[in-house]
Biopython code that builds the backbone (N, CA, C, O; Angstrom):
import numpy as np
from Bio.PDB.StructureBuilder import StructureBuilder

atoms = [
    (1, "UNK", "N", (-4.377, 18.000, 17.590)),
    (1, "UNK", "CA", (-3.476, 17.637, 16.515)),
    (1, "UNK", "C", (-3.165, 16.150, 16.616)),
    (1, "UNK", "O", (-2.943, 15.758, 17.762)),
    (2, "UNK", "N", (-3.102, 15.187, 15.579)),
    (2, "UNK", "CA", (-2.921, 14.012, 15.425)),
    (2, "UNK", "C", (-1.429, 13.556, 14.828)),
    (2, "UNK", "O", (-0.901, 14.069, 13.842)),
    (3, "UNK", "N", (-0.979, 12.700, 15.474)),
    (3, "UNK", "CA", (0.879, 12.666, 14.298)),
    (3, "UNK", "C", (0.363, 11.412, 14.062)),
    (3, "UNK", "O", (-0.363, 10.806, 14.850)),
    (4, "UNK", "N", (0.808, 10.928, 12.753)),
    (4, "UNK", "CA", (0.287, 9.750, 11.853)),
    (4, "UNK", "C", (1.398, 9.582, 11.640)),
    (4, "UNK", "O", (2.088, 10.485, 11.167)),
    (5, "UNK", "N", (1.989, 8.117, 11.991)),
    (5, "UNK", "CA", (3.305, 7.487, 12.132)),
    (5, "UNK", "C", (2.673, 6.422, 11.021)),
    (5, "UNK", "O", (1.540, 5.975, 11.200)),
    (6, "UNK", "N", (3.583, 5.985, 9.696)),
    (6, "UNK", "CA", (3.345, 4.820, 9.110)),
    (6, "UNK", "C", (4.857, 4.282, 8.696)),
    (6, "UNK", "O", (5.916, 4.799, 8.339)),
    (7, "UNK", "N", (4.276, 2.741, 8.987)),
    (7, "UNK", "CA", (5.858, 1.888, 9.255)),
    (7, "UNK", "C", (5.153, 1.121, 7.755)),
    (7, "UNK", "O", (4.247, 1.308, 6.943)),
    (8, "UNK", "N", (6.155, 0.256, 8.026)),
    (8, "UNK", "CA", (6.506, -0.601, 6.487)),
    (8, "UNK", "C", (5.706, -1.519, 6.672)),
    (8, "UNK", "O", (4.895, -1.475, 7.597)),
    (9, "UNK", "N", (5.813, -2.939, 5.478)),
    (9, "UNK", "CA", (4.379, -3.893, 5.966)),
    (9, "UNK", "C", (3.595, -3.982, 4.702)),
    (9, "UNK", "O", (3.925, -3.373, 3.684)),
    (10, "UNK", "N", (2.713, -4.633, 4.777)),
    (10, "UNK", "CA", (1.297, -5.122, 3.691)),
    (10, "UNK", "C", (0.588, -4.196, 4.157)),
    (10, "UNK", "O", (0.351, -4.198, 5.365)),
    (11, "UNK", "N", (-0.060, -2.915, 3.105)),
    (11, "UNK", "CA", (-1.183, -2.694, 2.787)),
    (11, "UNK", "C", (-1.817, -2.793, 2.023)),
    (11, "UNK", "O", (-1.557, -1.994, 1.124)),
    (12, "UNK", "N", (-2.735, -3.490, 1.805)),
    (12, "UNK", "CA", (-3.861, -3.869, 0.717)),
    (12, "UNK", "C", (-4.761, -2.418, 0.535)),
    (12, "UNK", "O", (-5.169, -1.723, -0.396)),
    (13, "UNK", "N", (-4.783, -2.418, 1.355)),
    (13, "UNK", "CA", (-6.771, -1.398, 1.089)),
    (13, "UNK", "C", (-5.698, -0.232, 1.572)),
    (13, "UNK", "O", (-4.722, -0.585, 2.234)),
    (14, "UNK", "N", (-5.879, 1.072, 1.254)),
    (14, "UNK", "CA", (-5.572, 2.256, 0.840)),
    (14, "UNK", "C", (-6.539, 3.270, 1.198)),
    (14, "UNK", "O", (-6.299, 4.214, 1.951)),
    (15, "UNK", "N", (-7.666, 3.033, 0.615)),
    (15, "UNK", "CA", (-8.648, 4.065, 0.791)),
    (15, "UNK", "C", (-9.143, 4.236, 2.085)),
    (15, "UNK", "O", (-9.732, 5.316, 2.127)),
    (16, "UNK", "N", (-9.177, 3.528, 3.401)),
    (16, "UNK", "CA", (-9.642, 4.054, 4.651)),
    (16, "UNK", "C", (-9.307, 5.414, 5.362)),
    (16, "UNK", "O", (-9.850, 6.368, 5.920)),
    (17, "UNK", "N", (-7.158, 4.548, 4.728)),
    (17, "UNK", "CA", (-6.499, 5.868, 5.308)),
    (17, "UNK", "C", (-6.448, 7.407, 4.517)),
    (17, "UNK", "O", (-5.586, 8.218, 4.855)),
    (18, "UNK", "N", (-7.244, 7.666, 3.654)),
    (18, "UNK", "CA", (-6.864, 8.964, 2.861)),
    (18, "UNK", "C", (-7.729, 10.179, 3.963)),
    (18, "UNK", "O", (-7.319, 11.337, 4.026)),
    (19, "UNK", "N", (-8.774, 9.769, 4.660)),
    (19, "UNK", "CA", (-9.481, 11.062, 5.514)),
    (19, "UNK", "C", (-8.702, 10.709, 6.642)),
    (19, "UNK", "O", (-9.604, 10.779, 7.477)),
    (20, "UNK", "N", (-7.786, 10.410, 7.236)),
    (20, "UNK", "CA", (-6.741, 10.268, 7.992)),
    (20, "UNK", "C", (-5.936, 11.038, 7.779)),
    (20, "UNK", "O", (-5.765, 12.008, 8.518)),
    (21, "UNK", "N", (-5.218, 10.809, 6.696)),
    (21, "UNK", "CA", (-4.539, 11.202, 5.983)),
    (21, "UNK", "C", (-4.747, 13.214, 5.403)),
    (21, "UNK", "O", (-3.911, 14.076, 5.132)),
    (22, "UNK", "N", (-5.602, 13.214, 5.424)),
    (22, "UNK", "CA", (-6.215, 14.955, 5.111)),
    (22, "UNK", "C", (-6.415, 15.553, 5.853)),
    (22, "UNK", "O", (-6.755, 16.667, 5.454)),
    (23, "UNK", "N", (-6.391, 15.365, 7.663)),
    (23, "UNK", "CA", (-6.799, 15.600, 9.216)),
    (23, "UNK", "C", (-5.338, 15.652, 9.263)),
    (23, "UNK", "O", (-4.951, 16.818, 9.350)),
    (24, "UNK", "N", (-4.363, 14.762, 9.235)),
    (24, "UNK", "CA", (-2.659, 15.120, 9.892)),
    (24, "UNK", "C", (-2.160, 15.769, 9.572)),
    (24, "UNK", "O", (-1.534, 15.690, 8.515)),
    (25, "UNK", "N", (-2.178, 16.572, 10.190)),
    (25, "UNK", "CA", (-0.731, 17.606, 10.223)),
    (25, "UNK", "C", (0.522, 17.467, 10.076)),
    (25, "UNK", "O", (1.253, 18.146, 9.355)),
    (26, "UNK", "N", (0.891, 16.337, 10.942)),
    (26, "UNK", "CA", (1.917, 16.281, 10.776)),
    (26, "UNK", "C", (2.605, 14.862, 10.681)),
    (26, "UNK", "O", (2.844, 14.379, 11.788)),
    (27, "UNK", "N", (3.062, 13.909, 9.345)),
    (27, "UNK", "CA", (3.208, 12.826, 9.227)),
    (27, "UNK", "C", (4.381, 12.340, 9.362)),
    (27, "UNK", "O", (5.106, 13.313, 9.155)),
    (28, "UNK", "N", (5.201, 11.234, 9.631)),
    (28, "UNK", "CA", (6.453, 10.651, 10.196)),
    (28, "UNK", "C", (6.110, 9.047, 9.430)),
    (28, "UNK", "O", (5.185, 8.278, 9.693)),
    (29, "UNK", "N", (7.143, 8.905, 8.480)),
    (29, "UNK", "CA", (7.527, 7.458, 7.815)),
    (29, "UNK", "C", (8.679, 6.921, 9.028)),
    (29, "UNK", "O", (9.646, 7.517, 9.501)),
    (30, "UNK", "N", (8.229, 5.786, 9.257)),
    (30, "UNK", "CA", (9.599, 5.223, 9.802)),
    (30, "UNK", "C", (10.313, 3.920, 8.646)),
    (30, "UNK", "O", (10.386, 2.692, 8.614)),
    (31, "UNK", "N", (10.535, 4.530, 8.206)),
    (31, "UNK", "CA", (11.934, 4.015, 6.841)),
    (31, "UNK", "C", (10.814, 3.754, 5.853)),
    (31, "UNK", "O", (10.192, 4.689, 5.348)),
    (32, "UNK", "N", (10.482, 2.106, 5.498)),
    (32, "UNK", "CA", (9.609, 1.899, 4.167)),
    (32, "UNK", "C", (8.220, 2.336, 4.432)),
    (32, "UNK", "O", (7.641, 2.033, 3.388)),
    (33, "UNK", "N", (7.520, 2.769, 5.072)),
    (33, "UNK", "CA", (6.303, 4.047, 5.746)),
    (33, "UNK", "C", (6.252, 4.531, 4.584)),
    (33, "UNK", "O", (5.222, 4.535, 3.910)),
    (34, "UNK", "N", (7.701, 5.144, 4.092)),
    (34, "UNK", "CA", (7.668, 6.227, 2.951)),
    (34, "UNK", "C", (6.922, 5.731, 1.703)),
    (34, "UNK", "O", (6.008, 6.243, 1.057)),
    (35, "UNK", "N", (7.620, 4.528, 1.556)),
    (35, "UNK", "CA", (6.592, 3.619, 0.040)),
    (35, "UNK", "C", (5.037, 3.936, 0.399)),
    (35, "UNK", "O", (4.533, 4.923, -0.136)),
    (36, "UNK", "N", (4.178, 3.062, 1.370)),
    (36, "UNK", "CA", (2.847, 3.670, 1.341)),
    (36, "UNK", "C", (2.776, 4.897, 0.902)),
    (36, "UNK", "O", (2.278, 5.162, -0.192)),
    (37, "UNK", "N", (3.158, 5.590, 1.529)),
    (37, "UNK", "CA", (2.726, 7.633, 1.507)),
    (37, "UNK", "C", (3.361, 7.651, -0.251)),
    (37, "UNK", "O", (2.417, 7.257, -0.936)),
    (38, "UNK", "N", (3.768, 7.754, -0.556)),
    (38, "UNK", "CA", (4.261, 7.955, -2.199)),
    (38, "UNK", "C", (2.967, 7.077, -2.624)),
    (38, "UNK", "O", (2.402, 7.804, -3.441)),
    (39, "UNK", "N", (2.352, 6.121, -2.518)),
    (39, "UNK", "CA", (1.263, 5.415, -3.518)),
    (39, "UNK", "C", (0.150, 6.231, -2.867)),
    (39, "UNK", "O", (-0.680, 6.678, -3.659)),
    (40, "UNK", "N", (0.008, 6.457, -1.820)),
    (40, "UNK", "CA", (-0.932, 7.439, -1.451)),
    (40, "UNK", "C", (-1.206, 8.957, -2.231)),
    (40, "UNK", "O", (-2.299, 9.508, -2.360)),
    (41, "UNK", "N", (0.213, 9.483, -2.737)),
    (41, "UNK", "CA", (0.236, 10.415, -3.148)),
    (41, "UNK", "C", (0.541, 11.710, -2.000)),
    (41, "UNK", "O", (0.233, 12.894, -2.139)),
    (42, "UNK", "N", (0.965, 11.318, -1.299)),
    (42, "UNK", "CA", (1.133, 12.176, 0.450)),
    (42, "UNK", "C", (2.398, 12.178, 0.921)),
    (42, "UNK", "O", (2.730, 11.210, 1.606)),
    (43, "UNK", "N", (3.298, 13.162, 0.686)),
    (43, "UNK", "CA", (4.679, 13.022, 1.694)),
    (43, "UNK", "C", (4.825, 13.129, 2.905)),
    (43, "UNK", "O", (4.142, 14.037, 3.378)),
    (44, "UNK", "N", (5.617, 12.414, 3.834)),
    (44, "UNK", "CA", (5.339, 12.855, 5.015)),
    (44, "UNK", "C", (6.416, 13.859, 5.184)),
    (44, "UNK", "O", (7.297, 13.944, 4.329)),
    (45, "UNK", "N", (6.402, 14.834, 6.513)),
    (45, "UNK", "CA", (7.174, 15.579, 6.971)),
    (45, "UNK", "C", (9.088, 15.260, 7.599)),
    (45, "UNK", "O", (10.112, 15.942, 7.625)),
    (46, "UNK", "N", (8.706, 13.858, 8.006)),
    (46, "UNK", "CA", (10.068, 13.391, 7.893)),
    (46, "UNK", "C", (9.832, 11.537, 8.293)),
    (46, "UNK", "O", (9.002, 10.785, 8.804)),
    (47, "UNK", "N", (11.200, 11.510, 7.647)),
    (47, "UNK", "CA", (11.379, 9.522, 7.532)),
    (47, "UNK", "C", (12.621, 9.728, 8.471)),
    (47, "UNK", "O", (13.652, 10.400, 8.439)),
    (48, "UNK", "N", (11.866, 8.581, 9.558)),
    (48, "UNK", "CA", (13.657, 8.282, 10.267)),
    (48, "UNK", "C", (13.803, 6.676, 10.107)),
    (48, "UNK", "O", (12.912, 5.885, 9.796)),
    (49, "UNK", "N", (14.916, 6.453, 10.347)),
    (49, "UNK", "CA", (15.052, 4.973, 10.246)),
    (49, "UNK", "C", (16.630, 4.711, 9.532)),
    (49, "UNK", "O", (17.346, 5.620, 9.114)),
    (50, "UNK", "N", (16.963, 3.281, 9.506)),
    (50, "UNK", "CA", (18.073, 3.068, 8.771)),
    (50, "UNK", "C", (18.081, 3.303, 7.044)),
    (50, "UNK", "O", (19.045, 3.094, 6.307)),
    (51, "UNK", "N", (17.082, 3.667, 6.745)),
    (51, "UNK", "CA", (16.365, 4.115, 5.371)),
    (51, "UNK", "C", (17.169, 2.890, 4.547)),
    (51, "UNK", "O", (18.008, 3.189, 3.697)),
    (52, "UNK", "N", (16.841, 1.428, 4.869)),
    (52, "UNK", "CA", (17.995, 0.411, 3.989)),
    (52, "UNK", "C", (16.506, -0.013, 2.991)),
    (52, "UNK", "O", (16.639, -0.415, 1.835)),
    (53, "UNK", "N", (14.831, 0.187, 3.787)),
    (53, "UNK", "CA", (14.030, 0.593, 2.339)),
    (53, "UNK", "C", (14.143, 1.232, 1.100)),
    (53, "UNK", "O", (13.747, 0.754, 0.036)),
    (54, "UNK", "N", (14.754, 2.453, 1.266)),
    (54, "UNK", "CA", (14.584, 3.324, 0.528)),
    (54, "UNK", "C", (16.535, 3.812, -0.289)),
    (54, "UNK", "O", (17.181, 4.796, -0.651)),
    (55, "UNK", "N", (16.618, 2.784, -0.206)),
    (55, "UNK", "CA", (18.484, 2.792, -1.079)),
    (55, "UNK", "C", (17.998, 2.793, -2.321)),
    (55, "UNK", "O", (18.951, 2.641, -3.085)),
    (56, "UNK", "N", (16.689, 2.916, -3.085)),
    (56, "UNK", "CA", (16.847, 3.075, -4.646)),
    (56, "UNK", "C", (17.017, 5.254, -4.988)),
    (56, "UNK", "O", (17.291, 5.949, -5.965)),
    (57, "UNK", "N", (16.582, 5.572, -3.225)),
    (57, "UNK", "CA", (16.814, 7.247, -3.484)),
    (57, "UNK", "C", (18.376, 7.434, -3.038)),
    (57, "UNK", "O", (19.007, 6.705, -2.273)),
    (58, "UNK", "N", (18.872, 8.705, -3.777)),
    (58, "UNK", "CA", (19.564, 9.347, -3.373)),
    (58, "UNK", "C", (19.656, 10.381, -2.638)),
    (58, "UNK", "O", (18.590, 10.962, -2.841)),
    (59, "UNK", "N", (20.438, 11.177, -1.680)),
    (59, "UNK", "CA", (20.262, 12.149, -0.824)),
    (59, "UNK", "C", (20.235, 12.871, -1.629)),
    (59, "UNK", "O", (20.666, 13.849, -1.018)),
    (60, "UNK", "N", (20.012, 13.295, -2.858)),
    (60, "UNK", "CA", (19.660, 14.285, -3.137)),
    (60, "UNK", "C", (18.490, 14.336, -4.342)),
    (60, "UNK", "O", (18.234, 15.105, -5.269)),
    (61, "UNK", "N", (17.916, 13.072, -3.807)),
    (61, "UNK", "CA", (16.516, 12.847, -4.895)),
    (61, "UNK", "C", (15.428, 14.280, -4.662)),
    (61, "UNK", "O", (15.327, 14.899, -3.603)),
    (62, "UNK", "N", (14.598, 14.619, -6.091)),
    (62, "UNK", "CA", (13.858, 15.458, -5.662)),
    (62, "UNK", "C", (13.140, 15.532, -4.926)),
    (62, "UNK", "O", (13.010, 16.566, -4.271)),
    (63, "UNK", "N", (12.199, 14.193, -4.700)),
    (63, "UNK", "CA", (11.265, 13.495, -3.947)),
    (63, "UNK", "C", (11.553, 13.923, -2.373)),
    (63, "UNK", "O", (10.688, 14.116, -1.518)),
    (64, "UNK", "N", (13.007, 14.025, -2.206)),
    (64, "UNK", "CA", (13.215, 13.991, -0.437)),
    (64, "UNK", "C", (13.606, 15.411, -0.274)),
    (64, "UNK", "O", (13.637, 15.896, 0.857)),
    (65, "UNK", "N", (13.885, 16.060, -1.242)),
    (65, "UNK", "CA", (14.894, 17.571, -0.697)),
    (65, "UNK", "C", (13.732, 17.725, 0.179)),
    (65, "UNK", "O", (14.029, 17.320, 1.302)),
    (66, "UNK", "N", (12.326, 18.219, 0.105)),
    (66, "UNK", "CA", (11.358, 19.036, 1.412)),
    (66, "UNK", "C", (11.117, 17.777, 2.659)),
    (66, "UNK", "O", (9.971, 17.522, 3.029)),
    (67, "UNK", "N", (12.048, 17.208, 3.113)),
    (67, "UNK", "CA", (11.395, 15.858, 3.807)),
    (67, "UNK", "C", (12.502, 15.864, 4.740)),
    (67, "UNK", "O", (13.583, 15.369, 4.419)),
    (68, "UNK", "N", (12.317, 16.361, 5.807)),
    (68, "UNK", "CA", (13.597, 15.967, 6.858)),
    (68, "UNK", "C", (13.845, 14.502, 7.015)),
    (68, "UNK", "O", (12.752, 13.957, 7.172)),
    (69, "UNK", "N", (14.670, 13.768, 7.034)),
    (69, "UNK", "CA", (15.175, 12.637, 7.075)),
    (69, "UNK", "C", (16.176, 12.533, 8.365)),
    (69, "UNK", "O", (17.280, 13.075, 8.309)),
    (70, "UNK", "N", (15.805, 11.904, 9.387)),
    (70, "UNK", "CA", (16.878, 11.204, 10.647)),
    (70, "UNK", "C", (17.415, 10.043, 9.852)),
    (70, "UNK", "O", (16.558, 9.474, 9.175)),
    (71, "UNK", "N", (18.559, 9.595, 9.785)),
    (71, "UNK", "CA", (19.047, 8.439, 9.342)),
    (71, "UNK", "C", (20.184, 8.269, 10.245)),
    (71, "UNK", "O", (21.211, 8.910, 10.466)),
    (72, "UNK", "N", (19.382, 6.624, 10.932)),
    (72, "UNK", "CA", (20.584, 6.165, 11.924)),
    (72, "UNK", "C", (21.203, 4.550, 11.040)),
    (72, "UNK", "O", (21.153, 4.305, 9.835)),
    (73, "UNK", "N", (21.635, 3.868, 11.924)),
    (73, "UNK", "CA", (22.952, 3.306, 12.026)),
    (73, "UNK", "C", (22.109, 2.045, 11.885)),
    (73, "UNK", "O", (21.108, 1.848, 12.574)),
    (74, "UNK", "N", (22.773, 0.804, 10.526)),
    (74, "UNK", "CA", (21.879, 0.113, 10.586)),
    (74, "UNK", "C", (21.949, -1.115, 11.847)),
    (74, "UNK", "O", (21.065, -1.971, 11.899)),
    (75, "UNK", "N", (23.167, -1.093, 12.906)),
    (75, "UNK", "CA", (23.495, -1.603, 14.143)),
    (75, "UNK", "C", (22.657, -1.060, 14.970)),
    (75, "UNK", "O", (22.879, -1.285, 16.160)),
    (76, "UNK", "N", (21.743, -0.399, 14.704)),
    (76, "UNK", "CA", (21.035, -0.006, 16.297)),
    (76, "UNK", "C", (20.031, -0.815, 16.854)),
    (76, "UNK", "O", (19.099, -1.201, 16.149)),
    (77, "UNK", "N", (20.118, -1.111, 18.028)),
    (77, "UNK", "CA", (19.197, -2.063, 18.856)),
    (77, "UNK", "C", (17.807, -1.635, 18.265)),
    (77, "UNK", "O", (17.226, -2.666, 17.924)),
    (78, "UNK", "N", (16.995, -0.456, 17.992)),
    (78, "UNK", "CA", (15.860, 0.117, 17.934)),
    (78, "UNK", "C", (15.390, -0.526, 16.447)),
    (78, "UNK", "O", (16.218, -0.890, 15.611)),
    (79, "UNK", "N", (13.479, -0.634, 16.185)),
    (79, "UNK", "CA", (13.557, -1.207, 14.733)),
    (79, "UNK", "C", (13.469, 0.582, 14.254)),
    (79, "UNK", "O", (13.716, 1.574, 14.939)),
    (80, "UNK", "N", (13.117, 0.495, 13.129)),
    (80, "UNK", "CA", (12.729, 1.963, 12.717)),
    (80, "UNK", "C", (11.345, 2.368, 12.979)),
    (80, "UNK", "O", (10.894, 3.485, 12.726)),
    (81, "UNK", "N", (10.734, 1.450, 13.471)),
    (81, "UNK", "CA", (9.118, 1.717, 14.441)),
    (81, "UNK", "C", (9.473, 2.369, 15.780)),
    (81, "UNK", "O", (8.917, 3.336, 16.300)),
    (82, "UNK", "N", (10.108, 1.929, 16.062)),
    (82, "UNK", "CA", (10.682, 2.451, 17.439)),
    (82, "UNK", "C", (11.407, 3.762, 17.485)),
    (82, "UNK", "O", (11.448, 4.437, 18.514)),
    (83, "UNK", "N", (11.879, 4.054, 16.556)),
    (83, "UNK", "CA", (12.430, 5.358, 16.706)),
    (83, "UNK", "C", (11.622, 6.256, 15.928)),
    (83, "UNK", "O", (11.971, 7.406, 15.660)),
    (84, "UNK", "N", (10.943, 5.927, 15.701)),
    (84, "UNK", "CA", (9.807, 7.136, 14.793)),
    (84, "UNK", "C", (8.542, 7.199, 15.808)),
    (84, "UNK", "O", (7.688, 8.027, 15.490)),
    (85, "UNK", "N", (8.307, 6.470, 16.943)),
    (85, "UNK", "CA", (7.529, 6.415, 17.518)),
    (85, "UNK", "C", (8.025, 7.253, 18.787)),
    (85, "UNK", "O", (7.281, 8.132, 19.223)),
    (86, "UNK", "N", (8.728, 7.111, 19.131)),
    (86, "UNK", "CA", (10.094, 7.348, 20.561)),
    (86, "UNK", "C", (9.899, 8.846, 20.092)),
    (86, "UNK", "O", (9.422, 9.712, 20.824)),
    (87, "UNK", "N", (10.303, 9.050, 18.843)),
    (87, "UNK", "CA", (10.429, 10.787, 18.106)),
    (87, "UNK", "C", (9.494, 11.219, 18.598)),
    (87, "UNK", "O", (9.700, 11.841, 19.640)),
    (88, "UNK", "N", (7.891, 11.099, 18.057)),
    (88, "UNK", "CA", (6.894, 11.427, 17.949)),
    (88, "UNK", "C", (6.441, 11.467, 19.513)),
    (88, "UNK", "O", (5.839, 12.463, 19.914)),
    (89, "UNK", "N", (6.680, 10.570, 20.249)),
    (89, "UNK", "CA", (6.426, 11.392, 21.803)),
    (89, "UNK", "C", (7.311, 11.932, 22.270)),
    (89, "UNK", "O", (7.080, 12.212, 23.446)),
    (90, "UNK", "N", (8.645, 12.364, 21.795)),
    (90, "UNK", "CA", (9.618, 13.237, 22.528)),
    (90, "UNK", "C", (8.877, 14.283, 22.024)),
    (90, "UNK", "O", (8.433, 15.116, 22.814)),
    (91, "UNK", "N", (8.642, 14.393, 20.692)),
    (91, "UNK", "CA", (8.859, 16.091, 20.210)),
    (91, "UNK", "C", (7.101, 16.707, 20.118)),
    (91, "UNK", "O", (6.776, 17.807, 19.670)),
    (92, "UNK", "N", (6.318, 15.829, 20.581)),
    (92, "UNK", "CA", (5.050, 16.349, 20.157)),
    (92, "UNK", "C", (3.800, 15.936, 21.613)),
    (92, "UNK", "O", (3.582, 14.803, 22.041)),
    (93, "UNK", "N", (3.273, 17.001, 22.024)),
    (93, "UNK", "CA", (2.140, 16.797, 23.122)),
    (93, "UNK", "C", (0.822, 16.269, 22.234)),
    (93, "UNK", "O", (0.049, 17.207, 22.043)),
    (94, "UNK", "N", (0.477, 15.320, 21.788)),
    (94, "UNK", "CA", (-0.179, 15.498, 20.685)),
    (94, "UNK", "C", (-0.961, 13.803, 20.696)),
    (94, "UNK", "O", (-0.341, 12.946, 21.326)),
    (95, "UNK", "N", (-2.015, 13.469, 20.145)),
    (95, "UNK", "CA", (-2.432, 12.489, 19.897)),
    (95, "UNK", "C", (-1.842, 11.461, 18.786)),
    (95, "UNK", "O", (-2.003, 11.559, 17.570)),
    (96, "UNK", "N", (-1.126, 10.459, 19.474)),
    (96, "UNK", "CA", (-0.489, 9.802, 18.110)),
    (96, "UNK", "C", (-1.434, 8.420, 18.213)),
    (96, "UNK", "O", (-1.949, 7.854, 19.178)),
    (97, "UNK", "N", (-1.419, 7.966, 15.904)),
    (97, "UNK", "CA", (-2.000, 6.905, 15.947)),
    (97, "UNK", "C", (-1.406, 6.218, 15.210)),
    (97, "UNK", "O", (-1.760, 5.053, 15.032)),
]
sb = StructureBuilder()
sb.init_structure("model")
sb.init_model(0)
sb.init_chain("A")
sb.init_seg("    ")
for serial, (resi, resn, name, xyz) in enumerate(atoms, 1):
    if name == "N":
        sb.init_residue(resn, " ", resi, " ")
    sb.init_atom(name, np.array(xyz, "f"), 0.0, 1.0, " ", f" {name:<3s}", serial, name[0])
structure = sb.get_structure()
């Protein structure tokens, strides 16, 4: 099993990651992560982060009701790479990329 962590950032090219993308099981946005995966057309399973990307949703957008969401504190020492990464080897024996 593979966990596919995507953080925020410039992506240009799109199409490498879609057979990536069809192999994961199980996907993790760490905060603006989520923008890629929406142009992808792919939700991930959950976004953690200070989600200060994603303030145009509401907690109760349709888009997020199936999407577990961690939302920490935008004071925390950690970026939101770091805690979506930190997640992903606490909770999973698993190949992360």
């Amino acid at each position: 099993m593979t966990i596919l962590v995507f953080a925020n950032g410039i992506l240009t090219e799109i199409d490498w990651i879609r057979p990536i993308l069809a192999h994961s099981p199980t996907i993790i946005a760490a905060n603006g992560g989520f923008k890629h995966l929406r142009r992808l057309g792919h939700l991930p399973q959950l976004v953690i982060g200070d989600l200060d990307s994603l303030e145009q949703y509401s907690d109760d957008d349709p888009e997020l009701l199936d999407i577990e969401i961690m939302r920490f504190s935008r004071d925390k020492d950690e970026t939101d790479l770091d805690l979506a990464l930190w997640h992903a080897v606490s909770n999973y024996s698993v190949d992360i990329q």
